[in-house]
C-alpha positions in Angstrom: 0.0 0.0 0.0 1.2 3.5 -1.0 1.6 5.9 1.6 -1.7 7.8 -0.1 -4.8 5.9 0.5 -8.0 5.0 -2.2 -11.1 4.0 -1.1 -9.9 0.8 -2.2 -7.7 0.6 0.2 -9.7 1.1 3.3 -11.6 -2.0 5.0 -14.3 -1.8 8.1 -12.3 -2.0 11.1 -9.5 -0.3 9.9 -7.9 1.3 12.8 -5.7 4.7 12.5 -3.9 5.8 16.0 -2.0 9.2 15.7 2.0 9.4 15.0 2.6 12.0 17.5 0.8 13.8 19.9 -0.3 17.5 20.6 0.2 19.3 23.6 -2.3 22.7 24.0 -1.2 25.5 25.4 -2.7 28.0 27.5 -1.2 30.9 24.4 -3.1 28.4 21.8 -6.3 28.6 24.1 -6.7 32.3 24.4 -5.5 33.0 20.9 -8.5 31.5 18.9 -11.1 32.3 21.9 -9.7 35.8 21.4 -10.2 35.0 18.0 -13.5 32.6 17.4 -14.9 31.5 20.6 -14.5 34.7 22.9 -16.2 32.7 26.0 -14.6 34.2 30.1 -13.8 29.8 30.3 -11.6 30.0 27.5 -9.9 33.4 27.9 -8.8 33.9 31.0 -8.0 31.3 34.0 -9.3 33.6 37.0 -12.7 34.2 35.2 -13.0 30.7 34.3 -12.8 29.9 37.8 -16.4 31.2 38.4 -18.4 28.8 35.5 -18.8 25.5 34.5 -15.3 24.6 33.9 -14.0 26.1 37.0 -10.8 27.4 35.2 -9.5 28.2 31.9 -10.5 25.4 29.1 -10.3 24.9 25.2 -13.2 25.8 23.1 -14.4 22.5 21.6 -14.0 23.8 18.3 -10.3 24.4 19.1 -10.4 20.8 19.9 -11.6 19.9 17.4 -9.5 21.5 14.9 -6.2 20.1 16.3 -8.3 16.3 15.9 -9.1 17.6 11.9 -5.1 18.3 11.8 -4.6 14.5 13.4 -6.7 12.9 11.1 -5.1 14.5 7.9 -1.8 13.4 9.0 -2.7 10.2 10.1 -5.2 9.1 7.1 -3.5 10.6 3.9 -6.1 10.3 1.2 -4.9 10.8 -2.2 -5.6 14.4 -3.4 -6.8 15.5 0.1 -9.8 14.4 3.0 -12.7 15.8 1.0 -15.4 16.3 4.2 -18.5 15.1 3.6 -20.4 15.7 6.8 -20.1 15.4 10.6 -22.9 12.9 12.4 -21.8 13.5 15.6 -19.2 15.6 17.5 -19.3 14.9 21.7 -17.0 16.7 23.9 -16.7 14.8 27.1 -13.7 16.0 29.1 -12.6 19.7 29.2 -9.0 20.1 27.5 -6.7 22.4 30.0 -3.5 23.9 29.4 -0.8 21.5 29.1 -2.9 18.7 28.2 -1.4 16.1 25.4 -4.0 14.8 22.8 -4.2 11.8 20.6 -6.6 10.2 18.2 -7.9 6.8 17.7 -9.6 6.3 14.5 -11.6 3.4 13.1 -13.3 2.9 9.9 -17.0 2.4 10.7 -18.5 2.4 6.8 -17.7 2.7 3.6 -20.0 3.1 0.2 -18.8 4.2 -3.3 -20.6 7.6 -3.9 -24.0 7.9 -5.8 -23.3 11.2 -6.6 -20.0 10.8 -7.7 -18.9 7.8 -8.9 -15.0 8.4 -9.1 -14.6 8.4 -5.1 -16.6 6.5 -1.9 -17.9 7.5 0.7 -15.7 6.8 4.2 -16.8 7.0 7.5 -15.0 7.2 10.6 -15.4 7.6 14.4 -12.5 8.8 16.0 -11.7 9.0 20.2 -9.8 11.6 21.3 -7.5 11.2 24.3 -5.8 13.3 26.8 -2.4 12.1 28.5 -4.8 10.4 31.2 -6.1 8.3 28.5 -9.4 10.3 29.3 -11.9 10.7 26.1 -12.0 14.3 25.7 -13.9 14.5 22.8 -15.7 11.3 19.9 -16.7 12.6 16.7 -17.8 10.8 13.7 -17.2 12.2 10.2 -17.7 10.9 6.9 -14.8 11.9 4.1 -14.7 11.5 0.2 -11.5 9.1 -0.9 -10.7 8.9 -5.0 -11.3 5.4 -6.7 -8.3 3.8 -7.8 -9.0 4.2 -11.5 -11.5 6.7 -11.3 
């Protein structure tokens, strides 16, 4: 197998567990809540300390960016991972400063395309783990991959 994947190539039950892992900084948390989730829990520690959260914590969608990032580097589909839709998204555990993230993937379905007939449809639910081995956040996304001889 190539180091670029077809949808030939993947199989239910294919697993995909991140190369490295990503630590998230307290900088990184502010930044894009400054930025796209401007929330007291994920822009400043001491005003955190009065919600939900009880301290400063990442925006989920920060989360789940750095998980979008994991995935493209972990399942390299030829030409790109063409998104075709998001069924679920959970975030179960808070992600703090310091906190180390890693993805486990697994391929849950798979369908060639009605629509378009040079790719299939590939579905995946991922787990996303802190350095406790805590689920900090489950998502399952469905991606486009390029038939072989499409």
């Amino acid at each position: 197998m190539s180091d670029e994947l077809y949808f030939e190539d993947f199989k239910l039950g294919h697993k995909f567990a991140s190369m490295s892992s990503t630590k998230v900084s307290a900088q990184e948390i502010t930044e894009f809540a400054e930025k796209y989730d401007p929330q007291p829990f994920h822009l400043d520690e001491a005003a955190g300390k009065s919600t939900f959260f009880k301290g400063l914590a990442a925006s989920g969608w920060l989360t789940a960016a750095i998980v979008m990032r994991m995935r493209v580097e972990n399942i390299k589909v030829h030409g790109g991972m063409i998104g075709a839709g998001v069924e679920e998204i959970r975030w179960t555990e808070p992600v703090r400063p310091g906190d180390t993230l890693r993805t486990e993937s697994e391929v849950i379905a798979l369908r060639p395309s009605q629509k378009r007939p040079q790719y299939g449809l590939v579905t995946i639910f991922t787990n996303t783990f802190n350095q406790r081995d805590e689920v900090v956040m489950k998502s399952t996304v469905k991606f486009l991959a390029p038939m072989r001889n499409a």
